[in-house]
PDB file of N, CA, C, O and CB in Angstrom:
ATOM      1  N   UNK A   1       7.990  13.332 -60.089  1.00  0.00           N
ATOM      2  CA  UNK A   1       8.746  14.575 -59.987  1.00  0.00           C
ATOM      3  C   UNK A   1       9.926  14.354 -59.049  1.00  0.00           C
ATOM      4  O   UNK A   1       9.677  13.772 -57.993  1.00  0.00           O
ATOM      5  CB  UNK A   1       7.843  15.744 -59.484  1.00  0.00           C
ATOM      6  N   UNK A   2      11.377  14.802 -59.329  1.00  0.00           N
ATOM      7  CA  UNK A   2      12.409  14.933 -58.733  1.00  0.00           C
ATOM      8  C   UNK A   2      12.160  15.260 -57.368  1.00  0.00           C
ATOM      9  O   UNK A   2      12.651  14.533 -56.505  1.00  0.00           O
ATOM     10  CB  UNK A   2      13.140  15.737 -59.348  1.00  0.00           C
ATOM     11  N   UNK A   3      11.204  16.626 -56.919  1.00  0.00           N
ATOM     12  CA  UNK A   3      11.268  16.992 -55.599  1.00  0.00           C
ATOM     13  C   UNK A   3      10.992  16.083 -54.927  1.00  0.00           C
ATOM     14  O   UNK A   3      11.765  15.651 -54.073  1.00  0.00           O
ATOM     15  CB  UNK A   3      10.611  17.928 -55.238  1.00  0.00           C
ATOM     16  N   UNK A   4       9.686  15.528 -55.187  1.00  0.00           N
ATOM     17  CA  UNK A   4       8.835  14.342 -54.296  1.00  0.00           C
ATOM     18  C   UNK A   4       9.647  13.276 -54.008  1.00  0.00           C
ATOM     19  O   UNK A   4       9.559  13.107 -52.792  1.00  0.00           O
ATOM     20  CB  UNK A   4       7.559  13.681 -55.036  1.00  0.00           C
ATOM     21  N   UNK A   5      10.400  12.459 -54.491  1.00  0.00           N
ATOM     22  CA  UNK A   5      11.177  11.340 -54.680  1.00  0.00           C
ATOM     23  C   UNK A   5      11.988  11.742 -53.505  1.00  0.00           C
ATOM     24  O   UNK A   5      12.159  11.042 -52.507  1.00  0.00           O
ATOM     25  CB  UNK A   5      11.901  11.109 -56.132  1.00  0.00           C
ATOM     26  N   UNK A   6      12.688  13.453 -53.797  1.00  0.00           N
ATOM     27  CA  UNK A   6      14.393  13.433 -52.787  1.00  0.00           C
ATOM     28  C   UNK A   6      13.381  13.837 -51.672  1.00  0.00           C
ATOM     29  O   UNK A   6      13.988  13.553 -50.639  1.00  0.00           O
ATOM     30  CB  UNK A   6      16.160  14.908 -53.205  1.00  0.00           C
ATOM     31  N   UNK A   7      12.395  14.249 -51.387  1.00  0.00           N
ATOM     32  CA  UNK A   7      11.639  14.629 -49.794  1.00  0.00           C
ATOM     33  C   UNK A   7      10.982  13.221 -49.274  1.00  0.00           C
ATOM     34  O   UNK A   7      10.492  13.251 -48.145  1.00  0.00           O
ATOM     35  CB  UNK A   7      10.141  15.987 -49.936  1.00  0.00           C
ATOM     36  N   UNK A   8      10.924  11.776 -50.129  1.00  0.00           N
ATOM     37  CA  UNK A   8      10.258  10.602 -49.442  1.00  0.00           C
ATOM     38  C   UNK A   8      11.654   9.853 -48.804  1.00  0.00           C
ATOM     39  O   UNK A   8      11.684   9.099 -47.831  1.00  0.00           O
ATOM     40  CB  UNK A   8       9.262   9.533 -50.642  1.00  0.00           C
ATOM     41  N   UNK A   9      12.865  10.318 -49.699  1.00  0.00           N
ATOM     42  CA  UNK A   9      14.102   9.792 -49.179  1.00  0.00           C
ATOM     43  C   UNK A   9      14.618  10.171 -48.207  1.00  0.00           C
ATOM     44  O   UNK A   9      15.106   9.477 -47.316  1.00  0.00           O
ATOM     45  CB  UNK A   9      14.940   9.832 -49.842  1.00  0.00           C
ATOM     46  N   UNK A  10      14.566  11.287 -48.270  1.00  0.00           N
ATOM     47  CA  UNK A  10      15.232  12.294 -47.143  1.00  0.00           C
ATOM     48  C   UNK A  10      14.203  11.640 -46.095  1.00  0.00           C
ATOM     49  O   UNK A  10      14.791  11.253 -45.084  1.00  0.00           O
ATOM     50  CB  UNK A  10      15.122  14.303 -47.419  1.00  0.00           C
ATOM     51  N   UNK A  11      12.739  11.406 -46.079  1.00  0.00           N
ATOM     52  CA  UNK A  11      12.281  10.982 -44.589  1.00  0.00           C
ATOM     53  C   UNK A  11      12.097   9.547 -44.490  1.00  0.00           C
ATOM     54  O   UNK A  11      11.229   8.985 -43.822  1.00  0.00           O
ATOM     55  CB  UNK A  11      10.900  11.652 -44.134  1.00  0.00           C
ATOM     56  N   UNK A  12      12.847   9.087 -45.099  1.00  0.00           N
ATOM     57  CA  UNK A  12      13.285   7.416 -44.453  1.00  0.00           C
ATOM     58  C   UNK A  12      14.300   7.506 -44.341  1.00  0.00           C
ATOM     59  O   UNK A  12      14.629   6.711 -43.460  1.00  0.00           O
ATOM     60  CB  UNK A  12      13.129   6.065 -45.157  1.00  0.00           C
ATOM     61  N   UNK A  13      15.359   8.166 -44.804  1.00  0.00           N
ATOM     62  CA  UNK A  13      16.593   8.258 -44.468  1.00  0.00           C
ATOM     63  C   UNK A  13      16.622   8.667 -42.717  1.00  0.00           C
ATOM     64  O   UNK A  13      17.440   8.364 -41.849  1.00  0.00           O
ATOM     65  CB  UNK A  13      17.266   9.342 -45.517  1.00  0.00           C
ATOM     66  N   UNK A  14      15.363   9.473 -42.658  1.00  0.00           N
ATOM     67  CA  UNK A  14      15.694  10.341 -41.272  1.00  0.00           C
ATOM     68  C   UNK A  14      15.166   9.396 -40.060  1.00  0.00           C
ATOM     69  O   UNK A  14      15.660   9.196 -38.951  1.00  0.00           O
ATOM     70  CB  UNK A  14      14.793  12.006 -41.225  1.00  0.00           C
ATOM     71  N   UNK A  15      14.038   8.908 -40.638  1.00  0.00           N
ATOM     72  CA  UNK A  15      13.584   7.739 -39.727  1.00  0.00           C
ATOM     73  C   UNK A  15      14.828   6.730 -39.460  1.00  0.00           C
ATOM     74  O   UNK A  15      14.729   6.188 -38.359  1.00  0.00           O
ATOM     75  CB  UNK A  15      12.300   6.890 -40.469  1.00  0.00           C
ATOM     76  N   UNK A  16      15.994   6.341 -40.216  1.00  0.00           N
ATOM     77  CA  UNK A  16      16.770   5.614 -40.174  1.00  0.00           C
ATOM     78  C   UNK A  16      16.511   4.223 -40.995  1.00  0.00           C
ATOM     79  O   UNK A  16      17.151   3.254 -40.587  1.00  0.00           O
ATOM     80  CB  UNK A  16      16.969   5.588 -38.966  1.00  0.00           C
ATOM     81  N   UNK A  17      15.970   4.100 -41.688  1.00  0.00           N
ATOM     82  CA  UNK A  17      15.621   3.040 -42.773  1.00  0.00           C
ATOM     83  C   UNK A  17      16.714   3.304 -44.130  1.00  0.00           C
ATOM     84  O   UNK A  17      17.305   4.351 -44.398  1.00  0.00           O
ATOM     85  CB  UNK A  17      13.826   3.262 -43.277  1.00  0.00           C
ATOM     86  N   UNK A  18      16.747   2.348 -44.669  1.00  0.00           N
ATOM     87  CA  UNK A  18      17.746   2.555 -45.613  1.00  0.00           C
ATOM     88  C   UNK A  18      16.415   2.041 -47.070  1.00  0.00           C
ATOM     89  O   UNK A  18      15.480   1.247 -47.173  1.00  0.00           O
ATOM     90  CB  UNK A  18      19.491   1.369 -45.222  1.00  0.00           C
ATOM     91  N   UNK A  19      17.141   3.136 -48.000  1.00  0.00           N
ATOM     92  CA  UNK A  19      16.260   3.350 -49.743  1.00  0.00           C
ATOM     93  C   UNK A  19      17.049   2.814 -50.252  1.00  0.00           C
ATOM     94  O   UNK A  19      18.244   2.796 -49.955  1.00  0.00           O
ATOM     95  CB  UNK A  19      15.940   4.824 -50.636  1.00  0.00           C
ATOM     96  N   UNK A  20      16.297   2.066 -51.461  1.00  0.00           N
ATOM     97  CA  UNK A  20      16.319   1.793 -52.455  1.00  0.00           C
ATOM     98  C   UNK A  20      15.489   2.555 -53.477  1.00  0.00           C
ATOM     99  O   UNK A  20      14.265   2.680 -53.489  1.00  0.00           O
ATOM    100  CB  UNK A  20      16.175   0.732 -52.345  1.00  0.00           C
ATOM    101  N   UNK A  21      16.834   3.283 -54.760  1.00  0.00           N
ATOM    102  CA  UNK A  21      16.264   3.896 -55.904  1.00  0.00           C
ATOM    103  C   UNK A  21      16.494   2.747 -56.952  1.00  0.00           C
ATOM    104  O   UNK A  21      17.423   1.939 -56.922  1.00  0.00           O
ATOM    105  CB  UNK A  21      16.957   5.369 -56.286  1.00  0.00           C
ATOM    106  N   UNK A  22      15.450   2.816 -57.920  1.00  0.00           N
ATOM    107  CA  UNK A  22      15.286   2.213 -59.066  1.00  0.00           C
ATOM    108  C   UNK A  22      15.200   2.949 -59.875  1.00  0.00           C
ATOM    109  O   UNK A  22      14.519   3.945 -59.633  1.00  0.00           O
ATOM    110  CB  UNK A  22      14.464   1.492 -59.179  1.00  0.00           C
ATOM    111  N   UNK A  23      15.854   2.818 -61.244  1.00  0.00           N
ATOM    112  CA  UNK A  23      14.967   3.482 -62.287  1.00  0.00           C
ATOM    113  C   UNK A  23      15.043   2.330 -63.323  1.00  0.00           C
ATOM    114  O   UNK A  23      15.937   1.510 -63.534  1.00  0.00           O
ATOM    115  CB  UNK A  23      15.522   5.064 -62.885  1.00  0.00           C
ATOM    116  N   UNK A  24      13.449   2.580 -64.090  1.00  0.00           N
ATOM    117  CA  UNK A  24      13.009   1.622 -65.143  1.00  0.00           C
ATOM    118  C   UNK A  24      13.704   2.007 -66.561  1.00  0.00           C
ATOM    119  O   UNK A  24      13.738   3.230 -66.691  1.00  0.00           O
ATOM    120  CB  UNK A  24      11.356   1.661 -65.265  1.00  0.00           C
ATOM    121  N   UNK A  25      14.163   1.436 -67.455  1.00  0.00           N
ATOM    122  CA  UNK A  25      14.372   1.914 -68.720  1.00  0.00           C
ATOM    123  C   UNK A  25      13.374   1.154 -69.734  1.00  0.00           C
ATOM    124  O   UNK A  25      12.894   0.025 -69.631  1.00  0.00           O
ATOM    125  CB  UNK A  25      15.872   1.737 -69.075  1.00  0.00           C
ATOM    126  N   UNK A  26      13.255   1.852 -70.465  1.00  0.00           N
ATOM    127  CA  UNK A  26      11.928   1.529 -71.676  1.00  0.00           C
ATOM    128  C   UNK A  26      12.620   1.732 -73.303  1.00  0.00           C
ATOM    129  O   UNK A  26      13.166   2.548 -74.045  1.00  0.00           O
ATOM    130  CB  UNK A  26      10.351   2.982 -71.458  1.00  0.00           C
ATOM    131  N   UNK A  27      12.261   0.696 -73.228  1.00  0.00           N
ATOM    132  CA  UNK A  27      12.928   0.946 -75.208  1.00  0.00           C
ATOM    133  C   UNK A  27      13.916   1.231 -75.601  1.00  0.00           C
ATOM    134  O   UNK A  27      14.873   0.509 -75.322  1.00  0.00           O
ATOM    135  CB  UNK A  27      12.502   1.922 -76.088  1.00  0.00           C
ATOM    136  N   UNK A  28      14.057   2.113 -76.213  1.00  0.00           N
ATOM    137  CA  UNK A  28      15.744   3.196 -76.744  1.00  0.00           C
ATOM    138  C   UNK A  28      16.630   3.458 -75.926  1.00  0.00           C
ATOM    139  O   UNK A  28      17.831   3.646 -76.119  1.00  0.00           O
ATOM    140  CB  UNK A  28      15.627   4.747 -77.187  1.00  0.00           C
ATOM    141  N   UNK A  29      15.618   3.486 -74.332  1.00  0.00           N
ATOM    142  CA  UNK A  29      16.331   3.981 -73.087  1.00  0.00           C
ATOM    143  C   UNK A  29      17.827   3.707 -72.557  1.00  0.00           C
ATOM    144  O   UNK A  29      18.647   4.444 -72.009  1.00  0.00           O
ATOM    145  CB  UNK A  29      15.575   3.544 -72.120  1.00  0.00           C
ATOM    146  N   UNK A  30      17.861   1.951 -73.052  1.00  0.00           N
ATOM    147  CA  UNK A  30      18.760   1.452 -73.059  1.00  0.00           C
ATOM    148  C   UNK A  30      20.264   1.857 -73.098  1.00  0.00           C
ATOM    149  O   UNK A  30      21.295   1.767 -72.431  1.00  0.00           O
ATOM    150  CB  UNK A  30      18.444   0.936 -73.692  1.00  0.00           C
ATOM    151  N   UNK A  31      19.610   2.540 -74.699  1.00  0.00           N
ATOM    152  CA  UNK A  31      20.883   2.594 -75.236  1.00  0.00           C
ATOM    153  C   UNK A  31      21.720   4.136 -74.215  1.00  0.00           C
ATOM    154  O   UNK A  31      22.726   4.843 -74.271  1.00  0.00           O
ATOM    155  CB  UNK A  31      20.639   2.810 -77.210  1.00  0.00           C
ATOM    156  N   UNK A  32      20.761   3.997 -73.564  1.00  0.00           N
ATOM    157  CA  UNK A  32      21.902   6.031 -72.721  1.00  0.00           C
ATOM    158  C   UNK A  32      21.849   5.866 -71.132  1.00  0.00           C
ATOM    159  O   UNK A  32      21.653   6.772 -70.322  1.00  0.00           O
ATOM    160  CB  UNK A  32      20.616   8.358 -73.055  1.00  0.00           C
ATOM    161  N   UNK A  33      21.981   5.035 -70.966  1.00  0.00           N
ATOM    162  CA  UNK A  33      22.385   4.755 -69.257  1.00  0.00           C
ATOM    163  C   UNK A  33      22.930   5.427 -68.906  1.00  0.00           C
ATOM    164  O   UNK A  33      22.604   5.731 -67.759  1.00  0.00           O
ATOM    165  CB  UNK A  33      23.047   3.773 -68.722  1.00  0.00           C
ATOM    166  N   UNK A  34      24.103   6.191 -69.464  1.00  0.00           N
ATOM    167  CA  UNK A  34      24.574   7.107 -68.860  1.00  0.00           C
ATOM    168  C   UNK A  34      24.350   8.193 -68.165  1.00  0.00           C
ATOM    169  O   UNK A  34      25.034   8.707 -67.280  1.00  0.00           O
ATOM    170  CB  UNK A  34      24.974   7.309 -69.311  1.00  0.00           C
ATOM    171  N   UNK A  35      22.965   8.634 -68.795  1.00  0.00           N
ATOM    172  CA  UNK A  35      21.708   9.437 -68.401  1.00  0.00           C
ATOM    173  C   UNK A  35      21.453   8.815 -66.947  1.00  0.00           C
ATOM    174  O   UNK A  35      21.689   9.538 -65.979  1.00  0.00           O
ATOM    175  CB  UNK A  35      20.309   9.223 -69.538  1.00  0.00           C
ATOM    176  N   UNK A  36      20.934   7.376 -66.722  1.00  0.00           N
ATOM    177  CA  UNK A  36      20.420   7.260 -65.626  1.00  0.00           C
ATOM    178  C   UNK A  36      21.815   7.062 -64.563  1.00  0.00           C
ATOM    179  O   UNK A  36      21.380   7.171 -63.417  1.00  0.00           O
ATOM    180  CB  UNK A  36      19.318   6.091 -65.731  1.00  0.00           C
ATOM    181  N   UNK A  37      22.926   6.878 -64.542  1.00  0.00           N
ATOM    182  CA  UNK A  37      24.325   7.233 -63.625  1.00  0.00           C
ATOM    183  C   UNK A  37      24.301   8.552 -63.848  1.00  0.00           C
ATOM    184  O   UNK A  37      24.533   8.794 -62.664  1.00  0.00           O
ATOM    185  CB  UNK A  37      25.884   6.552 -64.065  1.00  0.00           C
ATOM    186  N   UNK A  38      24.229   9.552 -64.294  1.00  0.00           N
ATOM    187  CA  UNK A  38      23.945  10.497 -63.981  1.00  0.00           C
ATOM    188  C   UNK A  38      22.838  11.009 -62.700  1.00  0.00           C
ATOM    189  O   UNK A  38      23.276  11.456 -61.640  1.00  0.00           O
ATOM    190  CB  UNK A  38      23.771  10.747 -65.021  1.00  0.00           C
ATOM    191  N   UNK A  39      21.776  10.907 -62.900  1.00  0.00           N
ATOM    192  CA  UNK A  39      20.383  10.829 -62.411  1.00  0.00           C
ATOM    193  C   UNK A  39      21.095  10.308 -60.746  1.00  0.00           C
ATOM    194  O   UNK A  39      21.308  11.028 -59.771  1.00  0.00           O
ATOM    195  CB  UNK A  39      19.134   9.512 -63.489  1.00  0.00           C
ATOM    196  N   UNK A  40      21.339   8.776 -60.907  1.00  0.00           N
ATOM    197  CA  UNK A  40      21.645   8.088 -59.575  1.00  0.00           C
ATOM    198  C   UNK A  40      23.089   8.994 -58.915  1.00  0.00           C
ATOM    199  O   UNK A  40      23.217   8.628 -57.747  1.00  0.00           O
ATOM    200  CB  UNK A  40      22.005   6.205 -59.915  1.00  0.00           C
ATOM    201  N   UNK A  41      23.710   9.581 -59.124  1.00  0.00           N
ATOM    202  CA  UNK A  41      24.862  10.590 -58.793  1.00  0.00           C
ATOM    203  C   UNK A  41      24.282  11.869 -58.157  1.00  0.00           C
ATOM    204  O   UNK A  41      24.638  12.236 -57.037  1.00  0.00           O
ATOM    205  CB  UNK A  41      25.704  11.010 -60.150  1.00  0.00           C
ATOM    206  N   UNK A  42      23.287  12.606 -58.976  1.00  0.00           N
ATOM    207  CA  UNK A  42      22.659  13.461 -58.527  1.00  0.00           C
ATOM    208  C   UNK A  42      21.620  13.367 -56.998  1.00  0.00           C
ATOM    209  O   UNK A  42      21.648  14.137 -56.038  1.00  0.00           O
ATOM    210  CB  UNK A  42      22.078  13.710 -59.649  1.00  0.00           C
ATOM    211  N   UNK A  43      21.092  12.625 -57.126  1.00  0.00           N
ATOM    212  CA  UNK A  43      20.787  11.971 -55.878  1.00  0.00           C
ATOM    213  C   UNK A  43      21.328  11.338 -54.839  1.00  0.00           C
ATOM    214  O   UNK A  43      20.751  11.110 -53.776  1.00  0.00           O
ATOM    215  CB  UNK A  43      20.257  11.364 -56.049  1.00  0.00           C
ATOM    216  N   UNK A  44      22.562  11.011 -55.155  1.00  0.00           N
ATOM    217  CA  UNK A  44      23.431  10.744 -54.130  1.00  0.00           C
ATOM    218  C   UNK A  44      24.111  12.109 -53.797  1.00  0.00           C
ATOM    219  O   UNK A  44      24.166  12.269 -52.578  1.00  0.00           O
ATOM    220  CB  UNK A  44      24.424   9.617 -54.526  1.00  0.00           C
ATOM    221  N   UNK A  45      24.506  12.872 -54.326  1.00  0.00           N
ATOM    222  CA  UNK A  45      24.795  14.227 -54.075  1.00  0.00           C
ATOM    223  C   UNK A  45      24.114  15.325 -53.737  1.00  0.00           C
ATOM    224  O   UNK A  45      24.588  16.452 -53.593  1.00  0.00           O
ATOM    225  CB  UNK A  45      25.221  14.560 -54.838  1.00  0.00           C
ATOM    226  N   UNK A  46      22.493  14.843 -53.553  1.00  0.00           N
ATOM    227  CA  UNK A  46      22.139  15.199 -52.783  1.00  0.00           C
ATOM    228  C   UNK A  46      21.338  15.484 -51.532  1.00  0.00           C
ATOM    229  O   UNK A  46      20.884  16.488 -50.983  1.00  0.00           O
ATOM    230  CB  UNK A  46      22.238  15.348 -53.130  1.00  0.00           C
ATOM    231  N   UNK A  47      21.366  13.359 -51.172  1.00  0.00           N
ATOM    232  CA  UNK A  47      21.237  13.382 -50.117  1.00  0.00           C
ATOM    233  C   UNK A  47      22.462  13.292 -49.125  1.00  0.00           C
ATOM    234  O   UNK A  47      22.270  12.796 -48.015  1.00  0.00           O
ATOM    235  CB  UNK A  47      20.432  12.616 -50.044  1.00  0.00           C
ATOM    236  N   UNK A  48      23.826  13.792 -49.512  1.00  0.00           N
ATOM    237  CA  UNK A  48      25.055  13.408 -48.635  1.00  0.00           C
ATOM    238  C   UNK A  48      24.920  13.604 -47.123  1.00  0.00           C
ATOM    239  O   UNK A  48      25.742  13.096 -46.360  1.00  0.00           O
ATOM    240  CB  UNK A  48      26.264  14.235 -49.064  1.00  0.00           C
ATOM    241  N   UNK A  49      23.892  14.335 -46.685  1.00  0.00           N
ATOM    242  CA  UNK A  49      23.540  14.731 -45.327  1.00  0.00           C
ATOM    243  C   UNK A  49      22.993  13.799 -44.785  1.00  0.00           C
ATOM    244  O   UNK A  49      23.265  13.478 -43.628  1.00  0.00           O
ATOM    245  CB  UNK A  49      22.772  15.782 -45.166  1.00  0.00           C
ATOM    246  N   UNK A  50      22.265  13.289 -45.390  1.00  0.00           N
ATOM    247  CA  UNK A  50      21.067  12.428 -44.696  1.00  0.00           C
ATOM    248  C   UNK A  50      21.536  10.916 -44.865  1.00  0.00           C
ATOM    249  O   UNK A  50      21.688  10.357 -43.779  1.00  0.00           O
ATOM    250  CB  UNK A  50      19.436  12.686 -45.501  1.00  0.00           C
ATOM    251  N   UNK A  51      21.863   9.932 -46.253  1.00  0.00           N
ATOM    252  CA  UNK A  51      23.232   8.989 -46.350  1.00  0.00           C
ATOM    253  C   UNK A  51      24.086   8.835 -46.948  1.00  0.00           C
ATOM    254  O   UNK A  51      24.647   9.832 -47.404  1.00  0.00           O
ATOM    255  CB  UNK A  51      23.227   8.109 -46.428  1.00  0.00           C
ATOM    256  N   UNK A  52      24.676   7.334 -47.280  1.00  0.00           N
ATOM    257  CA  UNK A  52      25.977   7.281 -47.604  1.00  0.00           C
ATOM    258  C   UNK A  52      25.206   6.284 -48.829  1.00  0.00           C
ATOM    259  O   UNK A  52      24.023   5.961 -48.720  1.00  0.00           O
ATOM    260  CB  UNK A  52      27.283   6.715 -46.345  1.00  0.00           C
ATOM    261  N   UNK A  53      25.930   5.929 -49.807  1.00  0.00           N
ATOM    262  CA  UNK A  53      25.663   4.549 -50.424  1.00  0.00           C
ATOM    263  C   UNK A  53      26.303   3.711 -49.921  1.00  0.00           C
ATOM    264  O   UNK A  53      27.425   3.749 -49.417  1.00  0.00           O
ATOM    265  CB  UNK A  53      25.871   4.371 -51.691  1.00  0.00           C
ATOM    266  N   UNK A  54      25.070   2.330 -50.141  1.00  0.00           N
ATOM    267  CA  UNK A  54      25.487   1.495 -49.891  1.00  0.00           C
ATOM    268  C   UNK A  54      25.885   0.459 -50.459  1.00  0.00           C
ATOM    269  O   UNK A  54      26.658  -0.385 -50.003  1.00  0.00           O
ATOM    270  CB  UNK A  54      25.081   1.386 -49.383  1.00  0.00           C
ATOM    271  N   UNK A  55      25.196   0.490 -51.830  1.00  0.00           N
ATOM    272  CA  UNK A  55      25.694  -0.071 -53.014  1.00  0.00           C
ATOM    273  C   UNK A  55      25.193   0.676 -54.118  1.00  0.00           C
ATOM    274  O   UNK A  55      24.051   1.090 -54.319  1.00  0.00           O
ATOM    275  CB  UNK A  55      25.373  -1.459 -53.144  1.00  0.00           C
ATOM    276  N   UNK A  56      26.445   0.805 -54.944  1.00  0.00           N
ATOM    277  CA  UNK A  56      26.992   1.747 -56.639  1.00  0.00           C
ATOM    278  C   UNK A  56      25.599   1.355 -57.402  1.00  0.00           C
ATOM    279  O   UNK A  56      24.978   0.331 -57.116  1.00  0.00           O
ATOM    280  CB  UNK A  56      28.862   0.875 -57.829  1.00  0.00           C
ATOM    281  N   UNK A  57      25.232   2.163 -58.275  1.00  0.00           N
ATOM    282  CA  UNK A  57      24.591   2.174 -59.461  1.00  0.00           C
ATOM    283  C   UNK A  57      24.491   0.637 -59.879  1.00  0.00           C
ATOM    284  O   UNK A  57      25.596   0.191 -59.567  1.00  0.00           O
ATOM    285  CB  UNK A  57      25.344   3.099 -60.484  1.00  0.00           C
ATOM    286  N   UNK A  58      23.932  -0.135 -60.284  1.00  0.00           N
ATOM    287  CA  UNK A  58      24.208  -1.141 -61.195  1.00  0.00           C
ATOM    288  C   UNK A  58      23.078  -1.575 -61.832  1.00  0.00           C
ATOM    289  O   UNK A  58      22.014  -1.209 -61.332  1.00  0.00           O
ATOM    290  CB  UNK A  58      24.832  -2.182 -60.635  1.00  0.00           C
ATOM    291  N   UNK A  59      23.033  -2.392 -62.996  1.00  0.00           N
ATOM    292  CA  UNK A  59      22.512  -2.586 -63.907  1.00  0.00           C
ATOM    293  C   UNK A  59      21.795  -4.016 -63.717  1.00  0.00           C
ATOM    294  O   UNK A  59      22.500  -5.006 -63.909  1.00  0.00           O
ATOM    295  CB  UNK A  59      23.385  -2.361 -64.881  1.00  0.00           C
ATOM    296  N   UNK A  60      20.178  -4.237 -63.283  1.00  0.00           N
ATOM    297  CA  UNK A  60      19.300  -5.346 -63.124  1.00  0.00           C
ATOM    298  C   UNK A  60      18.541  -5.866 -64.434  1.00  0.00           C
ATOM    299  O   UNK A  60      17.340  -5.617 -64.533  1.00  0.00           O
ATOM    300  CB  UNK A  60      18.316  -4.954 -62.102  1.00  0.00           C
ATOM    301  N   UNK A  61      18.912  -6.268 -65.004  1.00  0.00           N
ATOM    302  CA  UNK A  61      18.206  -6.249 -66.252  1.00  0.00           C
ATOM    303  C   UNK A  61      17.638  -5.114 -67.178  1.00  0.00           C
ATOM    304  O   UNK A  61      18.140  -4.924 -68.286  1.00  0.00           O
ATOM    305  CB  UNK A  61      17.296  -6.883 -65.999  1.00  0.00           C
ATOM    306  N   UNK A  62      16.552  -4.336 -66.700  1.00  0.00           N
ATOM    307  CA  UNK A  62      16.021  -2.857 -67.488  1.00  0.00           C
ATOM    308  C   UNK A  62      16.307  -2.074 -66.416  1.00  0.00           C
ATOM    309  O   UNK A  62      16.261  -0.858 -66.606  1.00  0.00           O
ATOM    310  CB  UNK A  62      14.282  -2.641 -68.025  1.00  0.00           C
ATOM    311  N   UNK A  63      16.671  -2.587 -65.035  1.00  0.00           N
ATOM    312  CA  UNK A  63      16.357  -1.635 -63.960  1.00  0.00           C
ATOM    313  C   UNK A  63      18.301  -0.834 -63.485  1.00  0.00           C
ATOM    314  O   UNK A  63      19.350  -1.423 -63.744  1.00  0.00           O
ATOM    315  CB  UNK A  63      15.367  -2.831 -62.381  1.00  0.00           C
ATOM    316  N   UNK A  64      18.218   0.309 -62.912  1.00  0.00           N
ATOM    317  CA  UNK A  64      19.587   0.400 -62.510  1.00  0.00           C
ATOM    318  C   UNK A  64      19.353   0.666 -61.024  1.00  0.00           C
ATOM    319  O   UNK A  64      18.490   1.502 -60.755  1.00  0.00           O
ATOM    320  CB  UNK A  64      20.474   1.548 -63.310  1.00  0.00           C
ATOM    321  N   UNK A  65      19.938   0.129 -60.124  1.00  0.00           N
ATOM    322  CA  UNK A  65      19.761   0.186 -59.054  1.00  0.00           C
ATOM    323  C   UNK A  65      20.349   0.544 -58.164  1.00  0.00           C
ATOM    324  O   UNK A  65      21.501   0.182 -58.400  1.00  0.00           O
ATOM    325  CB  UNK A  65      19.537  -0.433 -58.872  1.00  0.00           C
ATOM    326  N   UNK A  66      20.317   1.379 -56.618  1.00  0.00           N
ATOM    327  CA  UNK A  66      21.106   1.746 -55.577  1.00  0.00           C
ATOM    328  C   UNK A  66      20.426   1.737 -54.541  1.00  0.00           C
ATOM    329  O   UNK A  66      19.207   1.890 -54.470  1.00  0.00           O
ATOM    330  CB  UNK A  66      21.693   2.849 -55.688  1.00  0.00           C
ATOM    331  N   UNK A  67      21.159   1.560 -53.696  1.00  0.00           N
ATOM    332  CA  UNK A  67      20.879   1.446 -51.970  1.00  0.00           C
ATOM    333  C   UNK A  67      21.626   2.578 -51.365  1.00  0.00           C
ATOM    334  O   UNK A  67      22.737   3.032 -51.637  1.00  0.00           O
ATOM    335  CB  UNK A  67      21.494  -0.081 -51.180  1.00  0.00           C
ATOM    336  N   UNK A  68      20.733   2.925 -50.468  1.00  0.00           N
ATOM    337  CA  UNK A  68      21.567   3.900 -49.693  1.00  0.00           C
ATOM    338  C   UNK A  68      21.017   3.841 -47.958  1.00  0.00           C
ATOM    339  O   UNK A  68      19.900   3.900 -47.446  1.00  0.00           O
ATOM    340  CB  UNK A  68      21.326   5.578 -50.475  1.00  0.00           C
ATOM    341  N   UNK A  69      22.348   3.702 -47.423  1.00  0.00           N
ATOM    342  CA  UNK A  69      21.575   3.533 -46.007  1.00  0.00           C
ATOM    343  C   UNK A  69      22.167   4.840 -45.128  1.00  0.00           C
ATOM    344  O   UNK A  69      23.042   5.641 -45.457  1.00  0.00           O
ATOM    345  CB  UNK A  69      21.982   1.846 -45.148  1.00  0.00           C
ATOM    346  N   UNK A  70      21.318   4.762 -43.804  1.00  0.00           N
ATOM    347  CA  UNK A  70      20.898   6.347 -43.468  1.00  0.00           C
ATOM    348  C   UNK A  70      22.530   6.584 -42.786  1.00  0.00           C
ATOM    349  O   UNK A  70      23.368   5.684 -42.851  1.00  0.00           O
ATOM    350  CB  UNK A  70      19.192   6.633 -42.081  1.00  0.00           C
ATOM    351  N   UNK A  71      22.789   7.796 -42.200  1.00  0.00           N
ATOM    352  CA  UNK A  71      24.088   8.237 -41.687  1.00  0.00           C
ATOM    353  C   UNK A  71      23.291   7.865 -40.251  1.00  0.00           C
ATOM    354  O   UNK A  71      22.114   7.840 -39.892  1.00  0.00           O
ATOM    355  CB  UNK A  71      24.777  10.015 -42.094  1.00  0.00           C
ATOM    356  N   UNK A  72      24.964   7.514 -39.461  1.00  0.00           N
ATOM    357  CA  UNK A  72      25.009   6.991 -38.351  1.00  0.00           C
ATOM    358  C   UNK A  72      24.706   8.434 -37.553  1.00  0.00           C
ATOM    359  O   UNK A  72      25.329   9.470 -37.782  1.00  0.00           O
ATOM    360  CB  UNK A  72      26.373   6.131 -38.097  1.00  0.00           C
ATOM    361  N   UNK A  73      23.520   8.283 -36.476  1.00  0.00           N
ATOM    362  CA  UNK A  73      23.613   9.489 -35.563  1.00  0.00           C
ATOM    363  C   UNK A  73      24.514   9.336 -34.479  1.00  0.00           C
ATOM    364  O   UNK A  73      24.802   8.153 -34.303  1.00  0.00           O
ATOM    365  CB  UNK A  73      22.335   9.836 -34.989  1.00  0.00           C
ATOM    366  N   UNK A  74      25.084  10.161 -33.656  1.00  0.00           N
ATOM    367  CA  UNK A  74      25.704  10.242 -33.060  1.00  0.00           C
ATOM    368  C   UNK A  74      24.871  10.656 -31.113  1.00  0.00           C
ATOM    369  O   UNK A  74      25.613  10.802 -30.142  1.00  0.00           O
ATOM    370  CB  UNK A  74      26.560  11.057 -33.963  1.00  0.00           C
TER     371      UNK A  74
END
């Protein structure tokens, strides 16, 4: 579920650890990535509070991948 995922991020983000999202594609999935840059956008938009990316969307074989490391406290 969406919620669970952005509330395990949000508390490593807060601890100061930096995430890594994955998503798997299966079969047909392939063919609509666009779906999952979507998905990885949405999640970056809405953890903007908590970090920054650290590296873009990209494509691991089936997997699309991003890093995001936590915002600098002050």
């Amino acid at each position: 579920d969406y919620q669970v995922k952005l509330r395990n991020l949000i508390r490593f983000l807060s601890d100061g650890d930096k995430a890594k999202v994955t998503l798997r594609f299966r079969g047909r999935e392939m063919a609509h990535q666009e779906l999952g840059v979507n998905l990885l956008k949405r999640v970056e938009d809405d953890l903007i509070q908590y970090g920054t990316v650290e590296q873009r969307p990209r494509m691991e074989g089936r997997q699309m991948v991003m890093t995001i490391a936590p915002v600098k406290k002050k």
